[in-house]
FIDRENPA-168258 format. One record per atom (N, C-alpha, C): residue number from 1; x, y, z; residue in one letter. Coordinates in pm, whole numbers, plus 50000, padded with zeros to 5 digits. Layout:
<recs>
(rec NUM,(X,Y,Z),a)
...
</recs>
This chain:
<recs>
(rec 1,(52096,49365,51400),x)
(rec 1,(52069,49267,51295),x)
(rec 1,(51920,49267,51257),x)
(rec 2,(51833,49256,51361),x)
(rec 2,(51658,49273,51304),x)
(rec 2,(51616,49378,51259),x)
(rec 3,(51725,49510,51269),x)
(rec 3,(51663,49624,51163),x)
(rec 3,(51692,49593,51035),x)
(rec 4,(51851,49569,51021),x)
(rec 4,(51859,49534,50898),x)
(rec 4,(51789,49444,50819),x)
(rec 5,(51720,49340,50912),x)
(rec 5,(51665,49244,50845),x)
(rec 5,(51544,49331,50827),x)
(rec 6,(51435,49395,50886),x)
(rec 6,(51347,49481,50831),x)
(rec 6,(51364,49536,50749),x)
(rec 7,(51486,49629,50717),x)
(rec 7,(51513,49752,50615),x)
(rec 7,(51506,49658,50525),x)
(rec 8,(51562,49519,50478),x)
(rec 8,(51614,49417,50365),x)
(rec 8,(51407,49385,50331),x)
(rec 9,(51348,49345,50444),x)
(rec 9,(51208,49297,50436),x)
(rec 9,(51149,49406,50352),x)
(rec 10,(51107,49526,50369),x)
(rec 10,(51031,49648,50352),x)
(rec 10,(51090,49644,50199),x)
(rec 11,(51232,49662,50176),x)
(rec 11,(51251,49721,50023),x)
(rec 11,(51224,49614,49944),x)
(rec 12,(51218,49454,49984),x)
(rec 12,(51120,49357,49896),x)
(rec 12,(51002,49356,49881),x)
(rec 13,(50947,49382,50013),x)
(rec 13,(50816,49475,49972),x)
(rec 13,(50749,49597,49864),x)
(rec 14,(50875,49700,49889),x)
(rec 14,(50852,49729,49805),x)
(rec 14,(50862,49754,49647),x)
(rec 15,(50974,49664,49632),x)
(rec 15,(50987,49610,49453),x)
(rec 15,(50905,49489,49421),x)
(rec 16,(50814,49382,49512),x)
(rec 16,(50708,49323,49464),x)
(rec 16,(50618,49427,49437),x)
(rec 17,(50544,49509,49546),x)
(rec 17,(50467,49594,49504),x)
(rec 17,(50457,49683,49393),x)
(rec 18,(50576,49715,49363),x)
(rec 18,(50577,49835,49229),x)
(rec 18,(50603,49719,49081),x)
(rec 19,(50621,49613,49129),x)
(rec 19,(50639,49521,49005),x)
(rec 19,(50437,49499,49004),x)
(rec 20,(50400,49497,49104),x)
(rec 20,(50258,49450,49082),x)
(rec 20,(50176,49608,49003),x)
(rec 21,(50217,49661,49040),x)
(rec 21,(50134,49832,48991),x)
(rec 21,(50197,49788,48880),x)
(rec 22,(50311,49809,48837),x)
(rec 22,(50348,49768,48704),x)
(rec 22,(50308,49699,48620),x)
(rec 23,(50235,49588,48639),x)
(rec 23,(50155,49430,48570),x)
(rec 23,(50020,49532,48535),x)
(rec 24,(49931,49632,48637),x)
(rec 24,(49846,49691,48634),x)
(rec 24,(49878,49787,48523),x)
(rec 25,(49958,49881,48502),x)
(rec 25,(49948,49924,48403),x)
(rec 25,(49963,49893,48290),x)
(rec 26,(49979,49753,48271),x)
(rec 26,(49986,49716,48138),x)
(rec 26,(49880,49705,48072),x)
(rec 27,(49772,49691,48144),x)
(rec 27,(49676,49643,48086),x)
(rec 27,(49535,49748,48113),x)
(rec 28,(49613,49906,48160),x)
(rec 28,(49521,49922,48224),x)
(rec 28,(49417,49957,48303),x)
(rec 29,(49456,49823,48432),x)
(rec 29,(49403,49806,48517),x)
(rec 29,(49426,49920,48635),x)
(rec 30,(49378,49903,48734),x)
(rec 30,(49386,50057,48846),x)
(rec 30,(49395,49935,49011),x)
(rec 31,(49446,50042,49089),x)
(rec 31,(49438,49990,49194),x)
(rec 31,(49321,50092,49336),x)
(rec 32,(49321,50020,49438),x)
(rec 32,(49247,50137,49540),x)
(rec 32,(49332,50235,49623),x)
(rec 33,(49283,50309,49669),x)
(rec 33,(49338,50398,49786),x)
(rec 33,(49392,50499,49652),x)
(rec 34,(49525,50529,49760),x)
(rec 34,(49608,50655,49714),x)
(rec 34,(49686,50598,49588),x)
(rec 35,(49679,50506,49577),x)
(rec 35,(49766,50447,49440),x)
(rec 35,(49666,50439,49329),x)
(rec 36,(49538,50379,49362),x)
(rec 36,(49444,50413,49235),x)
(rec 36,(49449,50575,49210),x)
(rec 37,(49388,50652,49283),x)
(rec 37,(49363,50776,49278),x)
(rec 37,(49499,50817,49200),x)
(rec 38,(49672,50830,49255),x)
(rec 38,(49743,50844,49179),x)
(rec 38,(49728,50822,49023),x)
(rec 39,(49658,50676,49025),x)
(rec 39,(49629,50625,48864),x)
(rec 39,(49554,50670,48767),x)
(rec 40,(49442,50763,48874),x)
(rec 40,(49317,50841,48763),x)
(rec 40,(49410,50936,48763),x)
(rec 41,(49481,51004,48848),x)
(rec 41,(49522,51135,48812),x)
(rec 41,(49595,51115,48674),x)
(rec 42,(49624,50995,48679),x)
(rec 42,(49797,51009,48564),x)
(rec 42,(49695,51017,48442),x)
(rec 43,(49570,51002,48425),x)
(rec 43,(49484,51034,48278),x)
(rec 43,(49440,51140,48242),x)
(rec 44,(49473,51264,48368),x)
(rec 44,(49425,51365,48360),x)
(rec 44,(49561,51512,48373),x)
(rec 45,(49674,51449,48371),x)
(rec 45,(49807,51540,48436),x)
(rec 45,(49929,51447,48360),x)
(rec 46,(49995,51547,48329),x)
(rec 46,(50130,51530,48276),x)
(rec 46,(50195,51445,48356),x)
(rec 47,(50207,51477,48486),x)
(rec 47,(50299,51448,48558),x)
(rec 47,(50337,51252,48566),x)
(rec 48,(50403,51195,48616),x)
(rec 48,(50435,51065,48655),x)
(rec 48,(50357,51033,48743),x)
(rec 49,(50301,50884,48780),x)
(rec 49,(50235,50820,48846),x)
(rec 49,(50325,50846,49031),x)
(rec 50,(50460,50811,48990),x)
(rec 50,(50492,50866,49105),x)
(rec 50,(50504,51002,49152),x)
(rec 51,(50509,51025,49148),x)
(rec 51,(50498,51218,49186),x)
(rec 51,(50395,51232,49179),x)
(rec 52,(50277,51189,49141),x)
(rec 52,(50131,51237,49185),x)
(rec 52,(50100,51150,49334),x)
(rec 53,(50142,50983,49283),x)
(rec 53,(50147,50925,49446),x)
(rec 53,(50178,50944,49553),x)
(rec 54,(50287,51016,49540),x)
(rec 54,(50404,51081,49650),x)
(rec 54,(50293,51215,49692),x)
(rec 55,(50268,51321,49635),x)
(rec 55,(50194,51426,49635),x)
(rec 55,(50069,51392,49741),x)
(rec 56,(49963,51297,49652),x)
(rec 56,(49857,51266,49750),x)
(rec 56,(49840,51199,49874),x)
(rec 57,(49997,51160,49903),x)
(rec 57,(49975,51097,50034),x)
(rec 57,(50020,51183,50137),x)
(rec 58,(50061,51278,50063),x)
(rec 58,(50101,51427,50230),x)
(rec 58,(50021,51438,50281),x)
(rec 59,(49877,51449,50307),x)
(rec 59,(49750,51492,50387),x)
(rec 59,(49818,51404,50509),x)
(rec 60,(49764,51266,50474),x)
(rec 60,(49777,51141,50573),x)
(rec 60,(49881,51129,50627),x)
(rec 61,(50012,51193,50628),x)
(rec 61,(50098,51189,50719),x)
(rec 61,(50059,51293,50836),x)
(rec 62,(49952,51368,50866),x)
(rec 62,(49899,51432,50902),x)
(rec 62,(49863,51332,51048),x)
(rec 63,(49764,51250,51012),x)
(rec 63,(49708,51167,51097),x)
(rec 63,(49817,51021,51140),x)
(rec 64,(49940,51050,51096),x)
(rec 64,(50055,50920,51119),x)
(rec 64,(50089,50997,51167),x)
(rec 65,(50118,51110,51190),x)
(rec 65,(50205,51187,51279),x)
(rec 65,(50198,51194,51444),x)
(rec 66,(50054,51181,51457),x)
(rec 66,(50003,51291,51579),x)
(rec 66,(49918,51137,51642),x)
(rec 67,(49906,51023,51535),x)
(rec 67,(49834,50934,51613),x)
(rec 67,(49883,50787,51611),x)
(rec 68,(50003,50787,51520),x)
(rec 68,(50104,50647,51478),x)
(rec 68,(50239,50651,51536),x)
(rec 69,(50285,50767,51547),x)
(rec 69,(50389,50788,51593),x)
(rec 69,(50494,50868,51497),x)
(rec 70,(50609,50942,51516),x)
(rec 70,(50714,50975,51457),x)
(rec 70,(50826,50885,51394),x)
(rec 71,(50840,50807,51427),x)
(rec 71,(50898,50702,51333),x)
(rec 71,(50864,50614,51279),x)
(rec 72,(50762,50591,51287),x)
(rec 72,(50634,50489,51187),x)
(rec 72,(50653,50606,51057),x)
(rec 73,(50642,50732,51097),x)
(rec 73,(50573,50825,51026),x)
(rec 73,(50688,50852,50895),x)
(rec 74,(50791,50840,50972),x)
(rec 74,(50930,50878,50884),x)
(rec 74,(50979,50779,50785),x)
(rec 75,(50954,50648,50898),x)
(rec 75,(50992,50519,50762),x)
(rec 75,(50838,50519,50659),x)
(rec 76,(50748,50560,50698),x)
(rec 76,(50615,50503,50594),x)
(rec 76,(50663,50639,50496),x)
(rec 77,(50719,50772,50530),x)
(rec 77,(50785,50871,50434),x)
(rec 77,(50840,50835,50300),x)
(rec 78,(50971,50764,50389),x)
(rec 78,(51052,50696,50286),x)
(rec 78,(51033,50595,50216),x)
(rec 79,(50933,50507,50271),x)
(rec 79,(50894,50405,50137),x)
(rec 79,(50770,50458,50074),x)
(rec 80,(50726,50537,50081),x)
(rec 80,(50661,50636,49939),x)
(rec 80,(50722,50718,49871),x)
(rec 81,(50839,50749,49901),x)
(rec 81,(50926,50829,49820),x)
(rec 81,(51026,50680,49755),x)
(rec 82,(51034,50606,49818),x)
(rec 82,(51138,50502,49728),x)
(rec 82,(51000,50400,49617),x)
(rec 83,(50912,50368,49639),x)
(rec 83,(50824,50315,49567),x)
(rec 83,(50769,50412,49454),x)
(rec 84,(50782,50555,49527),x)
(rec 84,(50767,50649,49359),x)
(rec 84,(50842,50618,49329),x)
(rec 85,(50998,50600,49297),x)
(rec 85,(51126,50625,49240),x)
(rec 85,(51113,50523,49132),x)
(rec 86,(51100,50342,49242),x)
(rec 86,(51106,50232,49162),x)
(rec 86,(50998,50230,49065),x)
(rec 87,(50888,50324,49121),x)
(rec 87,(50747,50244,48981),x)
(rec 87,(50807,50341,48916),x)
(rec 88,(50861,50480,48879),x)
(rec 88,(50863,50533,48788),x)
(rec 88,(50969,50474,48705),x)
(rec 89,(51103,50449,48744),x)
(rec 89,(51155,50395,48687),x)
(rec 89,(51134,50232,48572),x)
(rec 90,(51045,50140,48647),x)
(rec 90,(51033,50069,48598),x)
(rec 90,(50898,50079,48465),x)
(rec 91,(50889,50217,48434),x)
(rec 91,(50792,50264,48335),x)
(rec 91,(50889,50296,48214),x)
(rec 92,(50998,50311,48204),x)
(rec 92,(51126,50349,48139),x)
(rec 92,(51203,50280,48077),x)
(rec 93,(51190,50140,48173),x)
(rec 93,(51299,50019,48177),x)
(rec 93,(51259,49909,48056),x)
(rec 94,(51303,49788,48044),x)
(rec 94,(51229,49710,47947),x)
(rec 94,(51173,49623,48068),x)
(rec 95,(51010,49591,48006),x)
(rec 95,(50952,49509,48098),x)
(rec 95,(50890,49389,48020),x)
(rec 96,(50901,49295,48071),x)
(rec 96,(50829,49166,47980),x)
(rec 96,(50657,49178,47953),x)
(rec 97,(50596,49159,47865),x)
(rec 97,(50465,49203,47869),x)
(rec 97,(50415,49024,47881),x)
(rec 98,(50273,49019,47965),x)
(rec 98,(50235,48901,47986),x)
(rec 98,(50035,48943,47954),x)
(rec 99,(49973,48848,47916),x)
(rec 99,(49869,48819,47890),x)
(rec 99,(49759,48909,48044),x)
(rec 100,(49657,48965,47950),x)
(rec 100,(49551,49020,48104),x)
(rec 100,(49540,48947,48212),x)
(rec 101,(49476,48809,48188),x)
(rec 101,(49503,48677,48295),x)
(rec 101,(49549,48736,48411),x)
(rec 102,(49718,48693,48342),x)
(rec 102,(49817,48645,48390),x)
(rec 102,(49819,48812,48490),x)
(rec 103,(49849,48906,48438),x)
(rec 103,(49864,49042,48491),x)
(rec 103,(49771,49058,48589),x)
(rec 104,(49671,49008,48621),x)
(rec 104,(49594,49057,48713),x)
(rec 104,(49603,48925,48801),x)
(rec 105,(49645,48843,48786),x)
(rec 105,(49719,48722,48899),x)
(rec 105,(49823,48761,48981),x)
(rec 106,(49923,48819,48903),x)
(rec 106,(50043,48849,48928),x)
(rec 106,(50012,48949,49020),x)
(rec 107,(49945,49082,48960),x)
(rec 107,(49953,49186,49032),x)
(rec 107,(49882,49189,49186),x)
(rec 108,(49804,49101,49194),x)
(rec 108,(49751,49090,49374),x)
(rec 108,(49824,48987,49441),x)
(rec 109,(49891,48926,49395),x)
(rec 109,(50000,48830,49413),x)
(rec 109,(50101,48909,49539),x)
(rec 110,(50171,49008,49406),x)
(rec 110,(50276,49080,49459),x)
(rec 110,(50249,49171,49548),x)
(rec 111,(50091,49252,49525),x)
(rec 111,(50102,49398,49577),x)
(rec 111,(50068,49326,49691),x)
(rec 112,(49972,49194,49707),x)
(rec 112,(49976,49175,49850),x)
(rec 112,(50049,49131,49931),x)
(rec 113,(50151,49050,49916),x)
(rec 113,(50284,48996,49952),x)
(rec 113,(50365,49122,49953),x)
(rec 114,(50376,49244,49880),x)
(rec 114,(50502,49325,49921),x)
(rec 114,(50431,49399,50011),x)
(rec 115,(50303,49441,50045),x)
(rec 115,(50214,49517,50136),x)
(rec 115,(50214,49489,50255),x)
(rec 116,(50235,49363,50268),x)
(rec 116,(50192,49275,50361),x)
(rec 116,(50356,49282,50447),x)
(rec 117,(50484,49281,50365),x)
(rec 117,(50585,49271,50409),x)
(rec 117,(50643,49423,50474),x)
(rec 118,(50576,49519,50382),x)
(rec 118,(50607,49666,50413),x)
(rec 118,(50547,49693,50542),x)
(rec 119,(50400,49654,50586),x)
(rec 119,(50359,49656,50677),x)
(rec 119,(50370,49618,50764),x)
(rec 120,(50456,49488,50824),x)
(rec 120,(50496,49393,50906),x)
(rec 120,(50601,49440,50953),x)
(rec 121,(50683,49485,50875),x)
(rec 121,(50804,49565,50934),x)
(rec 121,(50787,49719,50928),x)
(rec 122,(50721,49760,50990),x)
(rec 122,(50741,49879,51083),x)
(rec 122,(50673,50011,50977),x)
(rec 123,(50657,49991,50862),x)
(rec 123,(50661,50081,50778),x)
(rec 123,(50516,50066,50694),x)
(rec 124,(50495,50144,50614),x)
(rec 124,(50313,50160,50528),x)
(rec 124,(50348,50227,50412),x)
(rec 125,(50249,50214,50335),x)
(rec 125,(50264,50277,50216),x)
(rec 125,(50159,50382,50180),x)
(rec 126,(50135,50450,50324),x)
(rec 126,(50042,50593,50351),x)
(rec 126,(49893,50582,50312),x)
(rec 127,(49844,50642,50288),x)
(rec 127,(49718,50703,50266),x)
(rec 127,(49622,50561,50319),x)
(rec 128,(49522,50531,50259),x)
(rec 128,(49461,50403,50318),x)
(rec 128,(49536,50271,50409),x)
(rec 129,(49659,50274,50415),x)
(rec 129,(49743,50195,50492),x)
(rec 129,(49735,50230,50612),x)
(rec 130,(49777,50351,50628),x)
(rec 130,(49806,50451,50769),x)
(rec 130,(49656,50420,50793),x)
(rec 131,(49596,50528,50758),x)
(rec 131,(49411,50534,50773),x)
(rec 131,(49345,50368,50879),x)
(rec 132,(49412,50216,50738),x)
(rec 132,(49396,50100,50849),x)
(rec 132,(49425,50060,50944),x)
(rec 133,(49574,50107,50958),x)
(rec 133,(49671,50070,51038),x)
(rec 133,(49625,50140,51179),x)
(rec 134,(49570,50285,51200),x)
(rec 134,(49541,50318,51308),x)
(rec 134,(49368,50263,51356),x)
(rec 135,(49305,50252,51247),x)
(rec 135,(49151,50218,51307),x)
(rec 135,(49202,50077,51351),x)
(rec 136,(49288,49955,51314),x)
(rec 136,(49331,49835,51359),x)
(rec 136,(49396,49836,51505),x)
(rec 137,(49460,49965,51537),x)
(rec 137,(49539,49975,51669),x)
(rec 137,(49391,50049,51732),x)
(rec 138,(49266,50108,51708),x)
(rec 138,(49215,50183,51792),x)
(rec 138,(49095,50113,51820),x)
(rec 139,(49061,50029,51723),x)
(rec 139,(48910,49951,51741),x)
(rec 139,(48946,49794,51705),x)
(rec 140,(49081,49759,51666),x)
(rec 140,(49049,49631,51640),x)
(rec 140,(48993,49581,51477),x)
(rec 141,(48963,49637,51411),x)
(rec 141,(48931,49614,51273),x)
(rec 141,(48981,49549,51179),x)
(rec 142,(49016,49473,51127),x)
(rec 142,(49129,49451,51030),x)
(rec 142,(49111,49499,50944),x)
(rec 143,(49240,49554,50943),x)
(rec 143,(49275,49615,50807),x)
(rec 143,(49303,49557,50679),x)
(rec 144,(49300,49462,50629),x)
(rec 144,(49218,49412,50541),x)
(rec 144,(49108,49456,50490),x)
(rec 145,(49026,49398,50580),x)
(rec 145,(48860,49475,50546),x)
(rec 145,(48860,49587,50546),x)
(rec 146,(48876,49686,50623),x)
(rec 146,(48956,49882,50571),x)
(rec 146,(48954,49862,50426),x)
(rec 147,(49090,49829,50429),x)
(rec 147,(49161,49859,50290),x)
(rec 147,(49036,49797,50136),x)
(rec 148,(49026,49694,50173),x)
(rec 148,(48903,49613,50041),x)
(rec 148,(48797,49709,50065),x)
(rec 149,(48724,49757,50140),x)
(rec 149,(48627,49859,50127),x)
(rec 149,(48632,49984,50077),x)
(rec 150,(48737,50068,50132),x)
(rec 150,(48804,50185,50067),x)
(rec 150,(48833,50160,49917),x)
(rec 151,(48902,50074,49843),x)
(rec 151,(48968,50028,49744),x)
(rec 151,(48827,50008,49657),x)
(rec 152,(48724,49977,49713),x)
(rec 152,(48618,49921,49608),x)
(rec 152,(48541,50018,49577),x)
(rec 153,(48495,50131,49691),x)
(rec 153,(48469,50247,49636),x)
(rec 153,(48539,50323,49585),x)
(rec 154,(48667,50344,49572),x)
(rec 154,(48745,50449,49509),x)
(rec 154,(48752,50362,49322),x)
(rec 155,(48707,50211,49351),x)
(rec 155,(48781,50177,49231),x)
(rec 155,(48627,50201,49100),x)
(rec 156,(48479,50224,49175),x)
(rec 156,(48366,50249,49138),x)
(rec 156,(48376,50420,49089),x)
(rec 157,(48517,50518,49118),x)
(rec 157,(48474,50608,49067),x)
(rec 157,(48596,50611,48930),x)
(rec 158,(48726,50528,48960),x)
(rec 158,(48801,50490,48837),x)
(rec 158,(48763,50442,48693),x)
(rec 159,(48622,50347,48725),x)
(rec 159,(48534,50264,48641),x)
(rec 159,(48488,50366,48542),x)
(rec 160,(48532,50526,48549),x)
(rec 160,(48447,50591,48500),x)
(rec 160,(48560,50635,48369),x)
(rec 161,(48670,50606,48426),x)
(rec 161,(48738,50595,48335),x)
(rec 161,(48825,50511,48239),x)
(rec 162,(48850,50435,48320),x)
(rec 162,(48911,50242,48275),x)
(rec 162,(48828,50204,48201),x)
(rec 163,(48674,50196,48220),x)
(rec 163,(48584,50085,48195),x)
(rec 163,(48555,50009,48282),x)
(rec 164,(48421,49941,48287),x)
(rec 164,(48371,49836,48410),x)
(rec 164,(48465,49680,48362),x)
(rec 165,(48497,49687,48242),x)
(rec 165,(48588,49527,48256),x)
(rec 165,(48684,49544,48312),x)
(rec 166,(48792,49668,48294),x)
(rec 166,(48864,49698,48370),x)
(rec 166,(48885,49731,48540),x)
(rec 167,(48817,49756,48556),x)
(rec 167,(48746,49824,48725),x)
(rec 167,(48672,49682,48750),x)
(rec 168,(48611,49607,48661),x)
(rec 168,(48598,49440,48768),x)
(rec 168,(48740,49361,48781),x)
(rec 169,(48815,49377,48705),x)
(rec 169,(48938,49291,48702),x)
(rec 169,(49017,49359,48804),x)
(rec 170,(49039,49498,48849),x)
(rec 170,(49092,49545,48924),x)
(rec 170,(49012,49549,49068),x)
(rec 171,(48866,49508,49092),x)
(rec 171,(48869,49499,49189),x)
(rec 171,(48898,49344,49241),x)
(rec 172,(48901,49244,49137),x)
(rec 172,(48965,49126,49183),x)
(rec 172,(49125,49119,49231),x)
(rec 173,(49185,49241,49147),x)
(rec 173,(49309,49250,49231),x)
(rec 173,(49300,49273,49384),x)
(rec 174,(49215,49330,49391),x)
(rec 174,(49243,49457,49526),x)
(rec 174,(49203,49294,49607),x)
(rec 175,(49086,49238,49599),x)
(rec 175,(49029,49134,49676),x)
(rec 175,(49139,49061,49698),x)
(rec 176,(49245,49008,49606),x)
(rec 176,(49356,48890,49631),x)
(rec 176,(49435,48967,49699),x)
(rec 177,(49463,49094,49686),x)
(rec 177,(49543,49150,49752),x)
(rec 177,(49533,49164,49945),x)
(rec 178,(49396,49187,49919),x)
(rec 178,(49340,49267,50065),x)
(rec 178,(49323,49150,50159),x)
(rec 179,(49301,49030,50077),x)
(rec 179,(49295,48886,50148),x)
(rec 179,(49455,48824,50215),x)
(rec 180,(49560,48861,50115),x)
(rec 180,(49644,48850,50172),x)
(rec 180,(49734,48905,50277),x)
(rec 181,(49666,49082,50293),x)
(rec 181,(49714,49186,50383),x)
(rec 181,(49654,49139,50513),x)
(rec 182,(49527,49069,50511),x)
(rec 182,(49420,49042,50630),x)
(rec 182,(49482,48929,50645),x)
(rec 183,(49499,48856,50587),x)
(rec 183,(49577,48685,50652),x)
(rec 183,(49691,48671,50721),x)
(rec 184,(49816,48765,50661),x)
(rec 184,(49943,48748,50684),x)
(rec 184,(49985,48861,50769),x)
(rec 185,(49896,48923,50854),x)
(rec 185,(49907,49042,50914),x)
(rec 185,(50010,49030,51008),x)
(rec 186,(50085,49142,51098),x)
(rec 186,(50104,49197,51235),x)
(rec 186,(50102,49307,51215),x)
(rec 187,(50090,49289,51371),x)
(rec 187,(50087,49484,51449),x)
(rec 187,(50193,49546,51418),x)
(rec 188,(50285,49616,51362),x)
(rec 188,(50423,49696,51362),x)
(rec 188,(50375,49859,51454),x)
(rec 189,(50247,49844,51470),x)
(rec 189,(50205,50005,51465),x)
(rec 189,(50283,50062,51603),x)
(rec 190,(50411,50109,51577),x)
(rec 190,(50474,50174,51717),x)
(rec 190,(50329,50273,51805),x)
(rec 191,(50372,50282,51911),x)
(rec 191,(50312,50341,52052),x)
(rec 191,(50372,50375,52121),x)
(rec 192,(50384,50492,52199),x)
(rec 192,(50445,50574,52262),x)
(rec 192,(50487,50519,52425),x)
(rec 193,(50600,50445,52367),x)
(rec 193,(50660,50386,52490),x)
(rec 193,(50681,50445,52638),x)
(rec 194,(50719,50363,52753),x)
(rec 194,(50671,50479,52868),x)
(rec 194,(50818,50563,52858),x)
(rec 195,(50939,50584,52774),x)
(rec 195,(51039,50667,52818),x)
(rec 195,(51032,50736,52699),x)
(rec 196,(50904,50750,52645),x)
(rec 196,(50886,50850,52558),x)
(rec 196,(50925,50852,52416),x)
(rec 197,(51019,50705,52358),x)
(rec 197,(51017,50686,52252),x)
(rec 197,(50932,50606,52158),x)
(rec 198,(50905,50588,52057),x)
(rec 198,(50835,50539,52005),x)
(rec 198,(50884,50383,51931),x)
(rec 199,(50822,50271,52003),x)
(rec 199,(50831,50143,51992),x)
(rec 199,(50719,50084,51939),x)
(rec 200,(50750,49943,51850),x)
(rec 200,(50681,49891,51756),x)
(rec 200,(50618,49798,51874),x)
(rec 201,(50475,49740,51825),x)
(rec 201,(50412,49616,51889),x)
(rec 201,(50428,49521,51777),x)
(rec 202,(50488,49398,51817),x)
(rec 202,(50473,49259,51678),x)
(rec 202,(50417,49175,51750),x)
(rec 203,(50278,49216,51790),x)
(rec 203,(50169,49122,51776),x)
(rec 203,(50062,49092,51761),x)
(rec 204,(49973,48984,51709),x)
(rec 204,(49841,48994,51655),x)
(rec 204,(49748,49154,51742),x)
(rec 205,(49706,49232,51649),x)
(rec 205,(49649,49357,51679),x)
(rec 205,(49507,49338,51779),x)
(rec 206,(49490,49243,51766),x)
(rec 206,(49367,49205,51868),x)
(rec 206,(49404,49241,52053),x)
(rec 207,(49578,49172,52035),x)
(rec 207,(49633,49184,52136),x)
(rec 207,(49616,49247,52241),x)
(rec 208,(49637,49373,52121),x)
(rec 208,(49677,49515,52185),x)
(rec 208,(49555,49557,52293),x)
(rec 209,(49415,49501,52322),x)
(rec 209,(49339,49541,52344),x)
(rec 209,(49322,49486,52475),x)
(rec 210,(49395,49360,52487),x)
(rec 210,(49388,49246,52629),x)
(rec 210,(49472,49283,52706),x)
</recs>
């Protein structure tokens, strides 16, 4: 029953989140990490926002593999391959259009609430996630602060193409966002249990260290 209730947690996660990238492109706006970067690419390449997202986060399964574990590694797989699917799709679909405001409320709203939920249950949404998720299991850091730092420099080289009104409004996303990833945190980050499988910790990451 508590997987299912995870598997049910994670995929609300991740249709807030791709509804929040979604609010972002209306207007736009860009996000940090591997999802901004996805976002400059999409100004420079044919291709879909997802399939470039999906693309740039193969490196970093690199370092989820060998230092997060194998089934961290497999579910954080699959919800970058299902969050490409949903944002692309919902680029297709009819979407309600709402005021800049409102869109950049909404969108750190959601991406941090579905981030926050993807992460809690067992799973990431790769590239700067993974990256936090292990400096949080190895030094204690919150990942929060990771993620808002990464996100603010990557979003200073987006600015070059959005615009600075755009790239300030988007780093106010990332801030509501990254505030809510740092507040509403747990540990999910499995560790190599002593019979050799790989088991989740659900608890404050500080924990892990006492």
């Amino acid at each position: 029953m508590e997987r299912y209730k995870g598997i049910g947690l994670v995929l609300a996660g991740l249709l807030l989140t791709s509804f929040g990238l979604r609010f972002l492109a209306m207007h736009d706006l860009t996000f940090g990490g591997t999802a901004g970067l996805a976002t400059v690419l999409t100004y420079m390449s044919p291709w879909s926002w997802g399939l470039l997202f999906f693309l740039v986060n193969l490196p970093f399964f690199i370092i989820s593999w060998t230092k997060l574990g194998k089934w961290f590694t497999l579910s954080s797989l699959l919800s970058i391959t299902a969050i490409s699917v949903i944002r692309d799709l919902l680029d297709v679909m009819p979407f309600f259009n709402v005021p800049l405001w409102l869109a950049t409320a909404l969108a750190g709203i959601f991406i941090g609430i579905g981030v926050t939920l993807v992460l809690n249950n067992g799973s990431s949404l790769g590239g700067i996630h993974i990256l936090a998720l292990y400096m949080d299991q190895k030094w204690g850091i919150n990942r929060g602060v990771t993620i808002f730092v990464s996100d603010f420099l990557i979003i200073l080289f987006a600015a070059m193409l959005v615009g600075f009104q755009q790239a300030l409004l988007s780093v106010l996303v990332i801030f509501v966002a990254s505030t809510i990833i740092g507040r509403y945190k747990k540990s999910p980050i499995p560790k190599e249990a002593e019979n050799g499988e790989d088991a989740y910790v659900s608890m404050p990451a500080k924990s892990i260290h006492e």
